[in-house]
N, C-alpha and C positions, 0 to 999 in steps of 0.2 A: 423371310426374316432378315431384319440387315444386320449387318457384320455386326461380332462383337465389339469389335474395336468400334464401330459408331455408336455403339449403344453405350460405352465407355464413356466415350468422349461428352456426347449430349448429357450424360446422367454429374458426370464432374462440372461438363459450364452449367449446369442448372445449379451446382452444390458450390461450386464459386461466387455466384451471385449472391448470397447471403451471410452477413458477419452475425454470429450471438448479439453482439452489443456494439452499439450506436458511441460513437468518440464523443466527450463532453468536453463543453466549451465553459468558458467563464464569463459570466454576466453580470457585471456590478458586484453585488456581494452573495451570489448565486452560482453555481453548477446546473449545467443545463445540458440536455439530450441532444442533440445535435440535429437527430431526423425527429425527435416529438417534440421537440418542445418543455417538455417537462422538465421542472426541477430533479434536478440527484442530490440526494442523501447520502453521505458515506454511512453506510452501515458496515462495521470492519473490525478489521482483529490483525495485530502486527505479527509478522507472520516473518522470521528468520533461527528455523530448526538449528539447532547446533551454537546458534549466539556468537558475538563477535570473536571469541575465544579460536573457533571454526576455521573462521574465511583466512585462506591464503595457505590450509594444511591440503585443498586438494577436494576437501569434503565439507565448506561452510558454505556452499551457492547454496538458498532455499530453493532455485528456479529451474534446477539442470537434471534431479530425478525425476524423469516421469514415473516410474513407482507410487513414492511418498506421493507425489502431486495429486494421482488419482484417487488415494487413499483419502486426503486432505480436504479435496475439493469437492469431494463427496458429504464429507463430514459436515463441511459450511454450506454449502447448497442446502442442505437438512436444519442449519441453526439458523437459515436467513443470510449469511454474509453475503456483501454485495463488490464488497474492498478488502484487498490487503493490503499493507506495507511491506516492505523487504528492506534492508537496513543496507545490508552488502551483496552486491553482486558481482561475479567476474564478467566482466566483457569479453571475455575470450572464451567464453562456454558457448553452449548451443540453447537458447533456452526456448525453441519451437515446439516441443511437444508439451512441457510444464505450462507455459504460456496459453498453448491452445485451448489444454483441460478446463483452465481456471475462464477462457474467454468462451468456451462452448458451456459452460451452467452461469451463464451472468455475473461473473467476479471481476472488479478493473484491480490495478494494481496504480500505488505510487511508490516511487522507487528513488531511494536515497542515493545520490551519485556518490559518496564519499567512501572510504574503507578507513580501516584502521593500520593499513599496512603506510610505512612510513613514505612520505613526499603524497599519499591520495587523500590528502584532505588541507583546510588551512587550519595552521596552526593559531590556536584563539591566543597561547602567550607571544606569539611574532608572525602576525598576520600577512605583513610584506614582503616577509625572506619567503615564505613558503606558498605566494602566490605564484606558483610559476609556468611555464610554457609547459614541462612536463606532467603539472599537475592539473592541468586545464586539458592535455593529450588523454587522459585516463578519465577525467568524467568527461569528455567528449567519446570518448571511445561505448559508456556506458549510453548514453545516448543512442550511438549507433545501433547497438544490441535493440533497443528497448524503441527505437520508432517510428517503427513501420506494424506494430500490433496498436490495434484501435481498442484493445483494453486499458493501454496507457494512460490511466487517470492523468498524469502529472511526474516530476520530477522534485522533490528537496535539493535543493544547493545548501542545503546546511542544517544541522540538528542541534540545538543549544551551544553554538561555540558563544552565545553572550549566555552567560551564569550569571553574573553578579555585575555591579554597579564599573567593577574595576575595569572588564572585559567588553565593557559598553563602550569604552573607551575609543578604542584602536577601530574595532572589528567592524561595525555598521557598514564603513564604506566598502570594506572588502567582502561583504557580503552582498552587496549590492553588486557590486564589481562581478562575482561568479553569477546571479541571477542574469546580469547584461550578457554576458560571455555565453551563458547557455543558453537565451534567448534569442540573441544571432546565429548561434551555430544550426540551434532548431530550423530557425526563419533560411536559411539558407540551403540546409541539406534534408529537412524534412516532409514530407507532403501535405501537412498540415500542421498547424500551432497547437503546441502541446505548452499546458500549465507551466509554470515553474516557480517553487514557495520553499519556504523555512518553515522549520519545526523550531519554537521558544520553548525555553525551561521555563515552567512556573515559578516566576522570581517576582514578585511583586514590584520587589523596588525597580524591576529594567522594564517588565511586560508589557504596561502601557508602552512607556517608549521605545520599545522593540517596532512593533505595531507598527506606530504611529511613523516614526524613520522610515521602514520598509515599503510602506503601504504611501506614499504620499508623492504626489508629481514633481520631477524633479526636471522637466523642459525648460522651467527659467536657467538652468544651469549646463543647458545642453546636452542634457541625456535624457532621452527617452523610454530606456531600454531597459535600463537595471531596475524596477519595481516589481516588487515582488505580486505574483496573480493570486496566490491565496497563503494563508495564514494557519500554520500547525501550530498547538501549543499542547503540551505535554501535561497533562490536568488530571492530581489524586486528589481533592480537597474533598469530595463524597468521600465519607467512609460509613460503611453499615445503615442500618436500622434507621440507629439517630440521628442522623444529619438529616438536610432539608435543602432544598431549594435558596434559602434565606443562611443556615449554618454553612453549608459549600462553600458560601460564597457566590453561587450559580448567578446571581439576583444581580451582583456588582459584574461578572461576565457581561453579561445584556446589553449592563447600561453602559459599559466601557465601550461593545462592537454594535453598537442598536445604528449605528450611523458608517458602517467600515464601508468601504466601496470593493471591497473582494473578500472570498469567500475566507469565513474562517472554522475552524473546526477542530474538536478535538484528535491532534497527532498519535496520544496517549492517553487512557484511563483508567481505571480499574482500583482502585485503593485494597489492599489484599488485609486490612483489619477492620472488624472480623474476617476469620478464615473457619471455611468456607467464607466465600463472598456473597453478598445479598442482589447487587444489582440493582438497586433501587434508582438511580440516578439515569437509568436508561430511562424509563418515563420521565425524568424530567427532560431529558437532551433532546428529545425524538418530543415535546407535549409543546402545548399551545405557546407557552411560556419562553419557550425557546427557538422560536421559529429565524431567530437571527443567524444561529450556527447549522452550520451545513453538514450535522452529525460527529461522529468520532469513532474511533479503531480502537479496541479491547485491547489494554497490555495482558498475555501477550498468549500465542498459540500456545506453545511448549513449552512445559514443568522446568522448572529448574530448583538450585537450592534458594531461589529469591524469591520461590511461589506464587507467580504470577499465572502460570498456566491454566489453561481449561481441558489439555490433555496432555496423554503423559503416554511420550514417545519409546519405543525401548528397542535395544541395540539393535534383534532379529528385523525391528522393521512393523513391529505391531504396537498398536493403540490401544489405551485404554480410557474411556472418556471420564475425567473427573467431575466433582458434584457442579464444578464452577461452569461446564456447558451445560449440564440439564438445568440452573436454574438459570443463563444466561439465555438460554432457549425460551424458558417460561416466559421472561421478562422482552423479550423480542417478540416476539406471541401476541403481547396486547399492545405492541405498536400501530400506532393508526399510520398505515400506508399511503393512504390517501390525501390524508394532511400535511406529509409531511415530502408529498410531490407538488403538493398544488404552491403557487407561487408566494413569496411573502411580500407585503403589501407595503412594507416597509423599503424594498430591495428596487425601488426603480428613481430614475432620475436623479442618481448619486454621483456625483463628481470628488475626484481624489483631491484635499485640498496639494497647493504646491508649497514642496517640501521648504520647511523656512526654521529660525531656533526656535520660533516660537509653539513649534510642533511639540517638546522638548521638555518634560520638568524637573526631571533629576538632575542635578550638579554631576559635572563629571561623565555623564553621556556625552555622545557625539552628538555635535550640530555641525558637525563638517557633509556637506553633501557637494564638494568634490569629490567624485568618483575617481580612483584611482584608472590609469590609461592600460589596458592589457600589456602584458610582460613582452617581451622582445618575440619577435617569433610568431604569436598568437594572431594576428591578426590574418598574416597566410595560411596559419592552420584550421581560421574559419571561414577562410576561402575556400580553399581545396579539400579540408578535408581529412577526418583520421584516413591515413594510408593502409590498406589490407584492410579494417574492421568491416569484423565478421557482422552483420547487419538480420535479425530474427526475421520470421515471417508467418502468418498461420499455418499451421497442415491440419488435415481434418484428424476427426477424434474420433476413432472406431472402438476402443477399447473401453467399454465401461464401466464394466465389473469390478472392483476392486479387488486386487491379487493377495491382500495381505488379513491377518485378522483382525478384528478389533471389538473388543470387548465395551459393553453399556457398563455403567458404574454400579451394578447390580452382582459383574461377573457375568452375564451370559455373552454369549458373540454374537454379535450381529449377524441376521442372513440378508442374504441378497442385495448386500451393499452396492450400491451405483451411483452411477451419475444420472442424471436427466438431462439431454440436452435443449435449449431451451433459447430463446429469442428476446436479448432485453435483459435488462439488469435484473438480479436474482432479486427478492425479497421475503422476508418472513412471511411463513404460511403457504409460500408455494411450492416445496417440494418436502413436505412432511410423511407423506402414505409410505415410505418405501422402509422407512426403518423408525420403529422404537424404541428409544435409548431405557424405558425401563420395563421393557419385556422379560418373559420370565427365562431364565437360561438354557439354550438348548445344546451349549458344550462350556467344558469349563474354561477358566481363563488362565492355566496354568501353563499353557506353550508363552503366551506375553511376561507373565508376575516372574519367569524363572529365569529371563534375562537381565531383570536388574534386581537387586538384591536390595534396595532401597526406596524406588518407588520413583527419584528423580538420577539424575543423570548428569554427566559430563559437560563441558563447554557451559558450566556458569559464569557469569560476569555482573558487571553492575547495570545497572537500567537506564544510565546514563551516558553522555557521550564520550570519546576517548580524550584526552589533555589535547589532541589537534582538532577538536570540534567535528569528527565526522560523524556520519550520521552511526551509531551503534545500537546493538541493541543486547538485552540478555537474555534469549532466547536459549532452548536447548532440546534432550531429545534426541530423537535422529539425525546424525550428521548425513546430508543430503550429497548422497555422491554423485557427479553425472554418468550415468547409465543407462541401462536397458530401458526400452519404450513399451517394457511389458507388454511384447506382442503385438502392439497400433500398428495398423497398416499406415505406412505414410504417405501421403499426398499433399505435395505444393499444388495449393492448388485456391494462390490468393486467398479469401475471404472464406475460406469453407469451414467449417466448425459448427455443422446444424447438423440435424437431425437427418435433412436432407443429402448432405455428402454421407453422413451411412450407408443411408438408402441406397446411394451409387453405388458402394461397394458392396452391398449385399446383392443388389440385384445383378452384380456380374457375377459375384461366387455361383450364385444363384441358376444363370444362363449358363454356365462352363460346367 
């Protein structure tokens, strides 16, 4: 029999050999698989427990409990999610084993560089004073963190810091400006080209011209760098029952991006009146009708007092799933998967036009597309390099059980909650057999209801961005502290996150 240690060894480079999920590249006005070929769909849900209120007390990272993570990523693997967002993150956590969970059941992530803590964002009322070397140091530092994991959908360099017609003003070009800034730092300290996009407020009077500034070639002018790869827009205009395709507004979306040369898709969605939510707007986003958008992310995971949640997080650590994921389930359910991998016929042979005023129709928007020059400093700093940042990487994921309770909207508790590991982006209907959210109750759900005394929770905020335009969010719940990896055996061990690297460590427990 040969040595343990070679049986080791062979069973891990076999479990290194294989990532969950293929990196996505950007394709004219497409998301596309890297190793298949196929279109991606963001099928997603915004996803920052604890809400901007959180980050910076020690316990706002959504990315650093492996706990929550497993609990969470169990949850979505079950409703179909394929994407998160995460609003804020510390670059100075560990987020390898969070990362891993969510990249072993097919979940990418895009990841807002911004915070709300003062100097890590630009400020949308003085966009110049607060572009600076230090603040370009801290979303490069989150970069580091976030890319060397091949679940990294993409990066935000911004979340509505243009609101209104006044803020269109100034901001364009310094948005453009961080998009170049973290597209050099990528192209030079990354192994591969990762996304990098804005998130728009739903503002009518800026949105076309958000777009259209962002998304448009600016080489006649000497830069090549700062256009944005794809397009977030923050979108309630569905509301209930009676809206329509045509009432949304969904019809005028179309015609606005039927021609955009990257991808756009809803950042934000969900309209919470009526409450319960209906969901109806998922067939249209995901239906024939809308084959231009490249999907959208559900506001938002976790309850708060702004009732946006589809569950509701409670202090001990336990769930309980509200009506809004068993009918957000239903209505993912009868998404055509198939249609809405296969390519759109529209999306080929699209050139950006080059950016000019005449891009332009509001008064008072920017048609300045000089790009401001990187701040003093910056330009060594995309040389060399944040100094020490701590930089993630996969470990495999042995732990799959979920450690915590969590209760269906009926009050029973789930059994046998897990994960699936799984090869390839998640999608609805592929791991439904392991748990039903309206089974009948086999314990009561009085260890979760008796930690909070109201139903929602702490770290409320607004749904909006903070007065410096970073990216925010109001999520809440569980304040995600980094800790324990619940047990997971850990192994660096490159690309391992299958099914496969279990198998290694089982079959040594196994041999010993």
């Amino acid at each position: 029999m040969a040595p343990l240690t070679s049986i080791f060894a062979s069973l891990c480079a076999l479990a290194a050999t294989v990532s969950a999920v293929n990196p996505v590249v950007v394709q004219e006005q497409e998301f596309i698989d890297s190793k298949t070929n196929e279109r991606f769909v963001i099928i997603g849900v915004d996803y920052q427990p604890g809400g901007q209120e959180a980050y910076g007390t020690g316990s706002g990272d959504p990315l650093s409990n492996a706990t929550a993570c497993l609990r969470d990523a169990a949850l979505m693997q079950e409703l179909g999610v394929n994407t998160i967002r995460s609003y804020n993150v510390d670059p100075t956590l560990n987020h390898d084993e969070c990362v891993s969970i969510f990249n072993s059941v097919g979940i990418y992530m895009v990841i807002d560089v911004n915070s709300p803590l003062s100097g890590q964002s630009v400020d949308r009322s003085d966009p110049s004073s607060s572009y600076t070397t230090s603040y370009l140091e801290h979303i490069f530092s989150v970069v580091e963190a976030f890319k060397s994991y091949p679940n990294t959908l993409g990066f935000f360099a911004g979340n509505e810091v243009i609101n209104d017609v006044g803020t269109g003003k100034d901001n364009p070009p310094y948005i453009r400006a961080v998009q170049r800034d973290l597209k050099n730092y990528i192209s030079a300290h990354a192994d591969r080209t990762i996304p990098v996009g804005y998130a728009a407020a739903d503002v009518a009077e800026v949105l076309t011209d958000t777009w259209a500034y962002l998304q448009c070639n600016n080489s006649n002018n000497g830069d090549s760098d700062s256009r944005s790869d794809f397009f977030g827009l923050n979108d309630y205009s569905w509301c209930g029952s009676e809206s329509s395709f045509t009432i949304s507004g969904y019809d005028t979306l179309v015609s606005t991006f039927s021609n955009t040369t990257i991808p756009v898709f809803f950042s934000e969605y969900g309209c919470n009146k009526p409450d319960p939510r209906v969901f109806d707007e998922v067939l249209a986003l995901y239906g024939p009708e809308m084959t231009v958008m490249s999907g959208g992310l559900v506001y938002q995971w976790t309850q708060d007092s702004a009732d946006y949640g589809i569950v509701q997080v409670y202090d001990n650590a336990t769930v309980q799933l509200l009506a809004d994921y068993d009918t957000l389930m239903s209505q993912y359910g009868k998404v055509n998967v198939t249609l809405i991998q296969s390519s759109n016929s529209t999306a080929t042979s699209l050139s950006a036009p080059s950016c000019n005023s005449d891009l332009i129709s509001s008064d008072g928007f920017s048609t300045d597309f000089n790009i401001p020059d990187p701040p003093s400093g910056a330009s060594a700093l995309i040389s060399s390099g944040v100094s020490s940042a701590p930089t993630g990487s996969i470990v495999s994921v042995t732990q799959t059980s979920v450690q915590v309770a969590v209760y269906a909207t009926n009050g029973g508790q789930l059994e046998n909650l897990k994960i699936t590991l799984q090869s390839g982006a998640n999608a609805p209907g592929q791991n439904t057999a392991g748990v039903s959210t309206g089974a009948a109750a086999t314990h009561t759900s009085s260890a979760g209801a008796s930690s909070s005394s109201s139903g929602s929770s702490s770290g409320a905020s607004t749904s909006t961005a903070s007065s410096g335009g970073s990216g925010t969010a109001s999520s809440t719940g569980l304040a995600a502290s980094a800790s324990s990896s619940s047990g997971a055996f850990r192994l660096d061990a490159g690309l391992a996150g299958s099914a496969i690297a279990a198998a290694a460590v089982g079959a040594v427990a196994f041999a010993l």
